[in-house]
C-alpha positions in Angstrom: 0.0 0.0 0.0 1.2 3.6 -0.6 1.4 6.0 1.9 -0.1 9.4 1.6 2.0 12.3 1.6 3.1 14.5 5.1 0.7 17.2 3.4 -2.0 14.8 3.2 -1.7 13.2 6.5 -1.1 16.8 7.8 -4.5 18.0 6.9 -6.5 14.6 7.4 -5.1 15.0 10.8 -6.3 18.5 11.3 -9.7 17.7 9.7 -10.2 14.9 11.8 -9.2 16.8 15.2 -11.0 19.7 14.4 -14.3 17.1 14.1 -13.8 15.4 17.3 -12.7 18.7 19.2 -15.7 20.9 17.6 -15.0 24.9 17.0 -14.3 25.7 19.7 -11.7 23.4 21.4 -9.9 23.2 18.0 -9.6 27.2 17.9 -8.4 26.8 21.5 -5.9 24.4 20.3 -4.9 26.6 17.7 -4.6 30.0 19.8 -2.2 27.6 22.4 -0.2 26.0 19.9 0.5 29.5 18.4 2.0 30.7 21.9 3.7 27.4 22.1 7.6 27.6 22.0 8.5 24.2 22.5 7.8 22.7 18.9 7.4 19.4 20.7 4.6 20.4 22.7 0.9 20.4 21.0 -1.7 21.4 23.0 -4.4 18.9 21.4 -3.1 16.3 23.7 -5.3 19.0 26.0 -7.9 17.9 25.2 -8.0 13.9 23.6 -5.0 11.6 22.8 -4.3 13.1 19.3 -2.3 9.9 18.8 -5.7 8.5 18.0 -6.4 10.7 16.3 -3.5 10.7 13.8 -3.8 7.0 13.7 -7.1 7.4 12.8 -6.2 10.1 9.7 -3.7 7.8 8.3 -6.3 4.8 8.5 -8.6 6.7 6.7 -6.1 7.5 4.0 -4.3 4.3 4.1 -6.3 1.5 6.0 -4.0 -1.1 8.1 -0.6 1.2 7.5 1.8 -0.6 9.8 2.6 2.3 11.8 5.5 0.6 13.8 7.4 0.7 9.9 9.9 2.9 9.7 8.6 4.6 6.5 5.1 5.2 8.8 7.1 6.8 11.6 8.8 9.2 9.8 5.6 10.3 8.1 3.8 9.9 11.6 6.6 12.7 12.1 6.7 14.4 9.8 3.3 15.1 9.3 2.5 15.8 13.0 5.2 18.8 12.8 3.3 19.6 9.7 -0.2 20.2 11.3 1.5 21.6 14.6 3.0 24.5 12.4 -0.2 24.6 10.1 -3.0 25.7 13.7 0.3 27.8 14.6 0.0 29.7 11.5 -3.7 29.2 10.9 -4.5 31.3 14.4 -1.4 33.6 13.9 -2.9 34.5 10.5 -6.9 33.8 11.1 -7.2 37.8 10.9 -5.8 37.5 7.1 -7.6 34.6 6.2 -10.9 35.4 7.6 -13.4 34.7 5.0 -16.8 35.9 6.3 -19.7 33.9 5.6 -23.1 34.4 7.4 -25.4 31.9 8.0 -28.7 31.9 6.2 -30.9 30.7 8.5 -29.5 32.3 12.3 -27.5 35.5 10.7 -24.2 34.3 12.5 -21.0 35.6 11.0 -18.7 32.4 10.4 -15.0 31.9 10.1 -13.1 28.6 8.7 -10.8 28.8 12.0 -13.1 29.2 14.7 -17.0 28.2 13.1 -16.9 26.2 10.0 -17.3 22.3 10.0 -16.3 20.8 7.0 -17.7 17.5 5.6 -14.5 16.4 4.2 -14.0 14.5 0.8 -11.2 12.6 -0.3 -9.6 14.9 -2.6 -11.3 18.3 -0.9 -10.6 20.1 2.3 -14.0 21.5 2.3 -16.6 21.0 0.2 -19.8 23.3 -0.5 -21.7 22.3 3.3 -20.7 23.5 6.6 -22.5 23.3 10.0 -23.4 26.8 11.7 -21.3 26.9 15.3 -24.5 28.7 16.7 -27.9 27.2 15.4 -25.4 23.9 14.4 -27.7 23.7 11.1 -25.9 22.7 7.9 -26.2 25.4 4.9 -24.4 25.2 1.3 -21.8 28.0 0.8 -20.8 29.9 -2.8 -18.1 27.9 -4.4 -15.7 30.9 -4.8 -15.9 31.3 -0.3 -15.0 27.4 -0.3 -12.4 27.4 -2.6 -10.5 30.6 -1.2 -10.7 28.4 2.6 -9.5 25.4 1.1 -6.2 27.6 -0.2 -5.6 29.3 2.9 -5.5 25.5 4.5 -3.4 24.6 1.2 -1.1 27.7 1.7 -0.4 26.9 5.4 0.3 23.6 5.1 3.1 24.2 1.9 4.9 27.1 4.2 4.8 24.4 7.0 
């Protein structure tokens, strides 16, 4: 089986945290991570055992990886420092990569940081759906407002 690349593990991992954690948590994690100095310390471990958590992202990409092979622990690795730098950057930056979207039905002004739940795809980082942080009701958004998210993830992770 071939493994995914540190990129793709990278932002499977973040997708997946940010759905067990909710908005949020996962914005908390982001904001800590971001006054973090030790590069070895990620505050997700705050709140679940993100080691579940990556194991599940690398199931999902590559079911039954044997993740005591060598190859497997270095992208384990390398795609942990990866996401680490990625909710570093993503809350440094959240003011520059704001994209405001309000929600149709309850008027709340949404933020892919913080507010957006993305039903992830395969080959997408967010499709045209998200869930509403305050009345938690799913709503399509304009292709253009999901595309320009799914770069600013894109951007973060390349610079990571």
């Amino acid at each position: 089986m071939r493994l995914p690349t540190p990129e793709q593990l990278a932002a499977t991992f973040i997708q997946t945290l940010r759905a067990h954690l909710g908005a949020e948590r996962f914005a908390e994690v982001c904001r800590r991570n971001a006054a973090e100095p030790d590069p070895r310390v990620c505050h997700s471990h705050d709140f679940c055992d993100a080691n579940i958590v990556m194991a599940e992202a690398l199931d999902a990409l590559a079911p039954n990886t044997n993740t005591d092979d060598d190859a497997a622990v270095a992208l384990w690795n390398d795609a942990w420092s990866r996401a680490f730098k990625v909710m570093q950057r993503l809350y440094a930056s959240a003011p520059a990569v704001v994209i405001c979207l309000r929600c149709p039905l309850c008027g709340f002004t949404l933020t892919p940081l913080a507010d957006l739940t993305p039903w992830s795809h395969a080959d997408d980082l967010f499709c045209g759906s998200v869930i509403c942080a305050s009345c938690d009701q799913a709503f399509a958004v304009e292709h253009d407002a999901v595309r320009a998210a799914q770069h600013a993830l894109l951007v973060a992770l390349r610079e990571a």
